[in-house]
DRENDO-1510 file (C-alpha; in Angstrom, 1 decimal, always signed):
<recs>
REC; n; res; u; v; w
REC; 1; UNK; +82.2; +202.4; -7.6 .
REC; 2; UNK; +80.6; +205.0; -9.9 .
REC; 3; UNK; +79.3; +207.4; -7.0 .
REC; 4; UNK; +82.7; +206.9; -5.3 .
REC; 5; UNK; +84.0; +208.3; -8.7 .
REC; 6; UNK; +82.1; +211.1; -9.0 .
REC; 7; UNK; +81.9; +212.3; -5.8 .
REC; 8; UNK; +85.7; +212.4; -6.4 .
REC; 9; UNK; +85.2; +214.6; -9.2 .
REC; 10; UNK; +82.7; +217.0; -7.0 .
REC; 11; UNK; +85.1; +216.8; -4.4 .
REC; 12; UNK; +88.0; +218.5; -6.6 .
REC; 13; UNK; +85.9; +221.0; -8.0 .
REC; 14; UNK; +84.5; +221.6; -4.7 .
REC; 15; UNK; +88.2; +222.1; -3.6 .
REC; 16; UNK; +88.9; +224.6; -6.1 .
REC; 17; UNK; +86.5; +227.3; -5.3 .
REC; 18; UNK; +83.4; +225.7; -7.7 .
REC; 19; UNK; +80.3; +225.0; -6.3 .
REC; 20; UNK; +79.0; +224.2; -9.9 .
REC; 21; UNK; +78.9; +222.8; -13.0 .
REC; 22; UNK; +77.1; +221.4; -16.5 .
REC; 23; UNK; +75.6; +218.3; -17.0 .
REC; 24; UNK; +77.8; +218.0; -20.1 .
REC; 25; UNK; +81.1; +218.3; -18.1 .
REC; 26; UNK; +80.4; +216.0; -15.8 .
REC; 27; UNK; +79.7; +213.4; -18.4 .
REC; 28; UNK; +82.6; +214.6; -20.2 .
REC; 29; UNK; +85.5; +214.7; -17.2 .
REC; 30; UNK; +84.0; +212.2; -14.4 .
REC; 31; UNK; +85.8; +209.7; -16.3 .
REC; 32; UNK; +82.3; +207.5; -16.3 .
REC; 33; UNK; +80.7; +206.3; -19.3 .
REC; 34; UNK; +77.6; +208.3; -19.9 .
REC; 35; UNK; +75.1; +205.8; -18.2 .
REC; 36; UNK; +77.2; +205.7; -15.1 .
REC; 37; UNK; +77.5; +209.0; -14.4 .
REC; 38; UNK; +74.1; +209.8; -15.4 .
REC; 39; UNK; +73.3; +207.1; -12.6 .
REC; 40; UNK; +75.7; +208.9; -10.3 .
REC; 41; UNK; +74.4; +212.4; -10.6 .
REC; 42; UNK; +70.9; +211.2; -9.9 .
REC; 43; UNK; +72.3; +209.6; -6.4 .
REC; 44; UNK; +73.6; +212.5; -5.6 .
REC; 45; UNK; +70.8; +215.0; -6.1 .
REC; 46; UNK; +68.7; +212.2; -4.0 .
REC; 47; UNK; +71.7; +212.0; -1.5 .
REC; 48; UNK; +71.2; +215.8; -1.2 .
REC; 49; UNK; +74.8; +216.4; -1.9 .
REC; 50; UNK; +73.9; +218.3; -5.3 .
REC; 51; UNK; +70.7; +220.2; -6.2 .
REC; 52; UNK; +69.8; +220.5; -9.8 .
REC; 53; UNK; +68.2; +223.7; -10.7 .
REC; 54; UNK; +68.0; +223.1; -14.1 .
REC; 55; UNK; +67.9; +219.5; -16.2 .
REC; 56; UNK; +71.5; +220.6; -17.3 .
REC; 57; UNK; +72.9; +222.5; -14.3 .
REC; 58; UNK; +74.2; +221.5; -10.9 .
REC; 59; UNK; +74.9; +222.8; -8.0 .
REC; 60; UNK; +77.2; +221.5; -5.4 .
REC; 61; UNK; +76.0; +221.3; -1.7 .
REC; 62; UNK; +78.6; +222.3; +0.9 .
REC; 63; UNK; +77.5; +220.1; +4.2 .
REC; 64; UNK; +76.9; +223.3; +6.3 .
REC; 65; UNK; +74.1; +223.8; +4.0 .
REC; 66; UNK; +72.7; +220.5; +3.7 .
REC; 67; UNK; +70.0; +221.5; +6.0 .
REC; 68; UNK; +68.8; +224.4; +3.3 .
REC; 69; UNK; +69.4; +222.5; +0.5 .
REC; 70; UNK; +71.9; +224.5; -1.0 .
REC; 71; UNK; +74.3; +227.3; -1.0 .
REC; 72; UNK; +73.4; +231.0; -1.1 .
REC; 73; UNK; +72.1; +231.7; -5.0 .
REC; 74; UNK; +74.9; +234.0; -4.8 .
REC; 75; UNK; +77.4; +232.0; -5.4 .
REC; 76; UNK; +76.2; +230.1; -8.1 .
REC; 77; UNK; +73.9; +232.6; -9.8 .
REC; 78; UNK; +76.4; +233.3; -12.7 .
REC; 79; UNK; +77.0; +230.3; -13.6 .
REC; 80; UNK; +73.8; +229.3; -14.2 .
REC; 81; UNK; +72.7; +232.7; -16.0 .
REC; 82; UNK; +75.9; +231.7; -18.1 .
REC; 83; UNK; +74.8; +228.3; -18.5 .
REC; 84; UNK; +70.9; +229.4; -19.7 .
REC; 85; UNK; +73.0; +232.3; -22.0 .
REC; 86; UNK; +71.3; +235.2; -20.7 .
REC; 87; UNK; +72.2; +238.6; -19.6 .
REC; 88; UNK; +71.1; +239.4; -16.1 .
REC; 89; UNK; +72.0; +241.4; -12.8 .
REC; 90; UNK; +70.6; +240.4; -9.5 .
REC; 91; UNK; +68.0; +242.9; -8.5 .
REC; 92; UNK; +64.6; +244.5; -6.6 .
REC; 93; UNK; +64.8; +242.8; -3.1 .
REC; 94; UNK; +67.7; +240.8; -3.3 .
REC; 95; UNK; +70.1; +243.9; -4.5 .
REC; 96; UNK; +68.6; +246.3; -1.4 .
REC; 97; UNK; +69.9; +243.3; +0.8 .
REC; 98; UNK; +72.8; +243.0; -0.9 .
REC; 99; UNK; +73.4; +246.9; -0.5 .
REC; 100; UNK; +72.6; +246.9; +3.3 .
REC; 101; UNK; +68.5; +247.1; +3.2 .
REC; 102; UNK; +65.5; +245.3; +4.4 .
REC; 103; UNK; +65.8; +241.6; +3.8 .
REC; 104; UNK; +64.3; +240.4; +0.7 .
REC; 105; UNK; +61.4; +238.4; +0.9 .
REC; 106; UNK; +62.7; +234.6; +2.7 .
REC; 107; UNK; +63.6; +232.4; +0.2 .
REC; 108; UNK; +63.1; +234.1; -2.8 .
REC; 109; UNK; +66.3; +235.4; -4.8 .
REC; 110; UNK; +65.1; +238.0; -7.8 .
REC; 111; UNK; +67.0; +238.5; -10.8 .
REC; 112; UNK; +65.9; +240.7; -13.9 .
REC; 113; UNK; +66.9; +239.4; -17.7 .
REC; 114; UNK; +66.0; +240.5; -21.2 .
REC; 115; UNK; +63.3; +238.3; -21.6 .
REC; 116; UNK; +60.3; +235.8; -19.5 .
REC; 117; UNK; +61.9; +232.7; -17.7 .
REC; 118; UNK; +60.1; +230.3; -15.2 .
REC; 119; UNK; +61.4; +230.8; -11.7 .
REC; 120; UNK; +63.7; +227.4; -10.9 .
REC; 121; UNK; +63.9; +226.2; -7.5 .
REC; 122; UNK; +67.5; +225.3; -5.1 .
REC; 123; UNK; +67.2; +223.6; -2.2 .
REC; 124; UNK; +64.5; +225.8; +0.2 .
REC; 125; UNK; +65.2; +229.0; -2.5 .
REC; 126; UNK; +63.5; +230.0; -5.4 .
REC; 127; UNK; +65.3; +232.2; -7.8 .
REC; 128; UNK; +62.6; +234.4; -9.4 .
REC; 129; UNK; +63.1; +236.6; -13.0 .
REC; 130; UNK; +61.5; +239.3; -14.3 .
REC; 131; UNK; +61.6; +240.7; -17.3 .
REC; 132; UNK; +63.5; +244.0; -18.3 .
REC; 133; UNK; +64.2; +245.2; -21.8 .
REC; 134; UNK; +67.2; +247.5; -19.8 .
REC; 135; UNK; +69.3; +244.9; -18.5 .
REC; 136; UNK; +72.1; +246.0; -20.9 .
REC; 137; UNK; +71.8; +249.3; -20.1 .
REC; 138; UNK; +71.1; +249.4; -16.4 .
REC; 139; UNK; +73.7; +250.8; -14.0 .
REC; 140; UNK; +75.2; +247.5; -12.2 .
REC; 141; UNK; +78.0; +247.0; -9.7 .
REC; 142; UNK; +80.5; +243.7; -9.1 .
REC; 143; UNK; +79.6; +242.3; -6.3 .
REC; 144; UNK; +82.5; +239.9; -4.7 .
REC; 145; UNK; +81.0; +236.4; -3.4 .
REC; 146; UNK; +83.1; +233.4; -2.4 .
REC; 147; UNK; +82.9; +231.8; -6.0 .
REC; 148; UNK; +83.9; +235.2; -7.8 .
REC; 149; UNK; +81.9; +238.4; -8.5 .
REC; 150; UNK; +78.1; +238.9; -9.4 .
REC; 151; UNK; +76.4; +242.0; -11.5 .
REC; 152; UNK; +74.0; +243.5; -9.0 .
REC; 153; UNK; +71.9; +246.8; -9.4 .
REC; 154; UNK; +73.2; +249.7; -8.1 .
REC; 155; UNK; +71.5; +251.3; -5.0 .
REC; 156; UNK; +69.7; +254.2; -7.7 .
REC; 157; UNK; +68.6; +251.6; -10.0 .
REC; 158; UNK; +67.8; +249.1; -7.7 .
REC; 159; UNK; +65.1; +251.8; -6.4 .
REC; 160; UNK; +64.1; +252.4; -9.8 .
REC; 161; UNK; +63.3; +248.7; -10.6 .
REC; 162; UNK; +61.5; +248.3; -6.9 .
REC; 163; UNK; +58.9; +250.8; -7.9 .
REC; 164; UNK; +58.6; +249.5; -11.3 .
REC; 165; UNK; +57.7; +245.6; -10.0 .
REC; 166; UNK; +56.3; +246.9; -7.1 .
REC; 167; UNK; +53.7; +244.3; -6.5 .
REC; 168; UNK; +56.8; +241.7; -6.6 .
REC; 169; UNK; +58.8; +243.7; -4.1 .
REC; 170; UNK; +56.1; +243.6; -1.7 .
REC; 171; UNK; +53.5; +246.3; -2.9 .
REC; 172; UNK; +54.7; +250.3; -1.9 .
REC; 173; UNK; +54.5; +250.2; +1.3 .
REC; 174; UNK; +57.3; +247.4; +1.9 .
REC; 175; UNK; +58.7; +249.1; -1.3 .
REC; 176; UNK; +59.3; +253.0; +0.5 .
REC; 177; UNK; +60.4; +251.1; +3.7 .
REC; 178; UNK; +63.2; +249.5; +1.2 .
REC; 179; UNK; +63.6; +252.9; -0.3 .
REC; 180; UNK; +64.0; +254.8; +3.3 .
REC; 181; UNK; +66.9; +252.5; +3.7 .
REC; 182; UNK; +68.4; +252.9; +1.1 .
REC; 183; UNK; +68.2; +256.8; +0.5 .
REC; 184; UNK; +71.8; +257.6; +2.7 .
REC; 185; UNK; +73.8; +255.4; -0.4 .
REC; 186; UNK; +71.8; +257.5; -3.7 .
REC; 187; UNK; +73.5; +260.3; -5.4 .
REC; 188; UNK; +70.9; +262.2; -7.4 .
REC; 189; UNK; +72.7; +262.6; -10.8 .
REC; 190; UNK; +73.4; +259.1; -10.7 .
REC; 191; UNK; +69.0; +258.3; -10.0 .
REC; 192; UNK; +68.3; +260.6; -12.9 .
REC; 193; UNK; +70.9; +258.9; -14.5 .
REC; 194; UNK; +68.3; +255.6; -13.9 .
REC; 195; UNK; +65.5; +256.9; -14.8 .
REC; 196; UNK; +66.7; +258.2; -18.1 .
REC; 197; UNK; +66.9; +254.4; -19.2 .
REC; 198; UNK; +64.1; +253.3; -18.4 .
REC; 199; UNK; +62.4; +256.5; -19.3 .
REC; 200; UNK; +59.3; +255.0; -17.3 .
REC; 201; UNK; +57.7; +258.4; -16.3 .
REC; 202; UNK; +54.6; +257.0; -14.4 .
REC; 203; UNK; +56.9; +255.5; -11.9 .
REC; 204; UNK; +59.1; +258.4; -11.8 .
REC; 205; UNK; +56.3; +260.4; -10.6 .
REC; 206; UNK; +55.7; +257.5; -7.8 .
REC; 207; UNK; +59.3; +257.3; -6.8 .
REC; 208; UNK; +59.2; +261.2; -6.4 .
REC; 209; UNK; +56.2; +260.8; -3.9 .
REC; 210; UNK; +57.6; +257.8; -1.8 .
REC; 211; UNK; +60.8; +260.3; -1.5 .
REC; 212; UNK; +59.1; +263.3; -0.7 .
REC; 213; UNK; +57.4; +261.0; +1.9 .
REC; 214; UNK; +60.6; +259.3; +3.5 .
REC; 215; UNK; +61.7; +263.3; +3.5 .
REC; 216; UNK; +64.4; +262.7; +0.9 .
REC; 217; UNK; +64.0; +266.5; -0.4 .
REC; 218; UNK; +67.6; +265.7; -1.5 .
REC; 219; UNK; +66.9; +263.7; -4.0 .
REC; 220; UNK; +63.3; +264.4; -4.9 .
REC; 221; UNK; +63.8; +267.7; -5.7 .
REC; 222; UNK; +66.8; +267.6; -8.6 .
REC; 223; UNK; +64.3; +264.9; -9.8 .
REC; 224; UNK; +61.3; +266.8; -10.0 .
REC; 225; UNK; +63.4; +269.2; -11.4 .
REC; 226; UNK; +64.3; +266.6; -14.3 .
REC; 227; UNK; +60.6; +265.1; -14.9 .
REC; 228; UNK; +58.6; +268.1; -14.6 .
REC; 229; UNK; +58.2; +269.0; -18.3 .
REC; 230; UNK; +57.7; +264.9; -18.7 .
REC; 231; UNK; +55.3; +264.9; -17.2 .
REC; 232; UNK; +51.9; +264.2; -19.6 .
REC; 233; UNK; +49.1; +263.1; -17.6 .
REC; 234; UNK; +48.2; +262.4; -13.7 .
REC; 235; UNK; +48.5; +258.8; -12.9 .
REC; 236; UNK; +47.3; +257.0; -9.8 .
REC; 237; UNK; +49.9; +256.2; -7.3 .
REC; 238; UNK; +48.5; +252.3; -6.8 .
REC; 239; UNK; +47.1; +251.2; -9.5 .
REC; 240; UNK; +45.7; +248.2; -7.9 .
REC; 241; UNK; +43.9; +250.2; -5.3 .
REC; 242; UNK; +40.8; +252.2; -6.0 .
REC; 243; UNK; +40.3; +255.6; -7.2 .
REC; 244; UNK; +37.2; +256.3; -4.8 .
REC; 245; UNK; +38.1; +259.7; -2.4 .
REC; 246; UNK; +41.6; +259.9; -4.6 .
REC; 247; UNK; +43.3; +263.2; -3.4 .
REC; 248; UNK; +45.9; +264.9; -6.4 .
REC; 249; UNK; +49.7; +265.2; -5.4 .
REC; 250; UNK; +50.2; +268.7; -7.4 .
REC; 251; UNK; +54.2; +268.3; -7.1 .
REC; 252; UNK; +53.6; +264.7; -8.9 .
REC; 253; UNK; +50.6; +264.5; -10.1 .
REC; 254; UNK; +49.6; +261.7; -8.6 .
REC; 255; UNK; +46.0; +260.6; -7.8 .
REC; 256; UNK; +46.5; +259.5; -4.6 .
REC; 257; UNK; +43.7; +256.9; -4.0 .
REC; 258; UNK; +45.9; +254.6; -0.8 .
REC; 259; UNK; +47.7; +255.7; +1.8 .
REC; 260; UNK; +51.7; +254.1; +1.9 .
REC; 261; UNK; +52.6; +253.3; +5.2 .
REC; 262; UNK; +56.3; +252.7; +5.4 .
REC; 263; UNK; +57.5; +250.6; +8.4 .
REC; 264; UNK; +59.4; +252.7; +11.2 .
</recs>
């Protein structure tokens, strides 16, 4: 039968570490005619054992994750930012988990590219993008998974980008809790280092505060050292927060206008 074929065909790439692949190749090398296996790959996504994040991408579904739906995005995150032929590196939330910090919001898997892109669903996950004209140029790490190696932020720019899409990460507060565990793995040359590519000098000023007020004098200072003649107007440190009763941070110059309450 057709499904018995191309479960076949799942099953050996399933056996040889892959865990997904292109529409086109399994019409090419099921060894189906196009209807069939067109036919086939719908049975499966319905049978649950493949999820379909995109019209032309698949994703193979190991039974001990029938339950979610699918695999960890990890492993197949690559391949599908190969198969859509854009640059990327898995950041914000997801890369402070992957580095040892909070957990990332449940279900939701953030990756920054050069350009907009819908978020795409997988099983119970939903891989969200944001844009970033500085995904060529940010500081990334290979990450091993159990289908190969990923490009993830490093720890400094990973703490870059969280104040930068702060409202995505969470808003500040969940943002300096992030950012108070991750402070033990940043080297400060290496955060001036990610800062000087984005160049984003409002949101140095706010990363200087939330360090200052996880008491990461360490780091804070060679930065303040680095933005101080930068600097070119106050800004508010939450933009979507009032400016009624708005106390100025000298150090930053930051128009305080909210209180950031970082979890103990």
């Amino acid at each position: 039968m057709p499904l018995a074929s191309l479960e076949s065909w799942i099953d050996g790439l399933q056996a040889g570490g892959r865990y997904s692949f292109l529409r086109a190749e399994a019409l090419r090398d099921s060894g189906l005619s196009r209807e069939a296996a067109t036919k086939a790959l719908q049975r499966a996504v319905k049978s649950g054992r493949l999820v379909q994040p995109k019209e032309y991408f698949y994703v193979i579904v190991p039974l001990e994750y029938r339950t979610a739906g699918a695999p960890p995005v990890s492993w197949f995150v690559r391949d599908l930012m190969a198969a859509m032929k854009l640059p990327y590196y898995v950041g914000l939330l997801s890369a402070a988990a992957l580095h040892g910090a909070s957990p990332q919001q449940p279900q939701v898997f953030h990756v920054l590219t050069d350009r907009s892109v819908r978020s795409v669903a997988a099983g119970r996950a939903r891989i969200q993008f944001f844009a970033s004209q500085y995904v060529a140029k940010a500081a990334v790490v290979e990450m091993k998974t159990p289908t190969g190696a990923i490009r993830v932020s490093t720890p400094e720019t990973t703490v870059v980008d969280l104040v930068r899409f702060a409202k995505a990460a969470g808003y500040l507060d969940h943002v300096a809790t992030v950012i108070a565990e991750l402070a033990p793995s940043l080297e400060p040359k290496r955060l001036i280092g990610a800062l000087s590519v984005v160049n984003d000098i409002p949101n140095a000023q706010r990363l200087g505060y939330v360090l200052d007020l996880v008491r990461q004098r360490r780091l804070s200072d060679p930065m303040h050292a680095w933005i101080e003649g930068r600097i070119q107007r106050a800004q508010l440190l939450r933009p979507d927060q009032p400016t009624e009763s708005a106390r100025e941070n000298h150090r930053w110059r930051l128009w305080i206008n909210a209180p950031v309450e970082v979890e103990a």
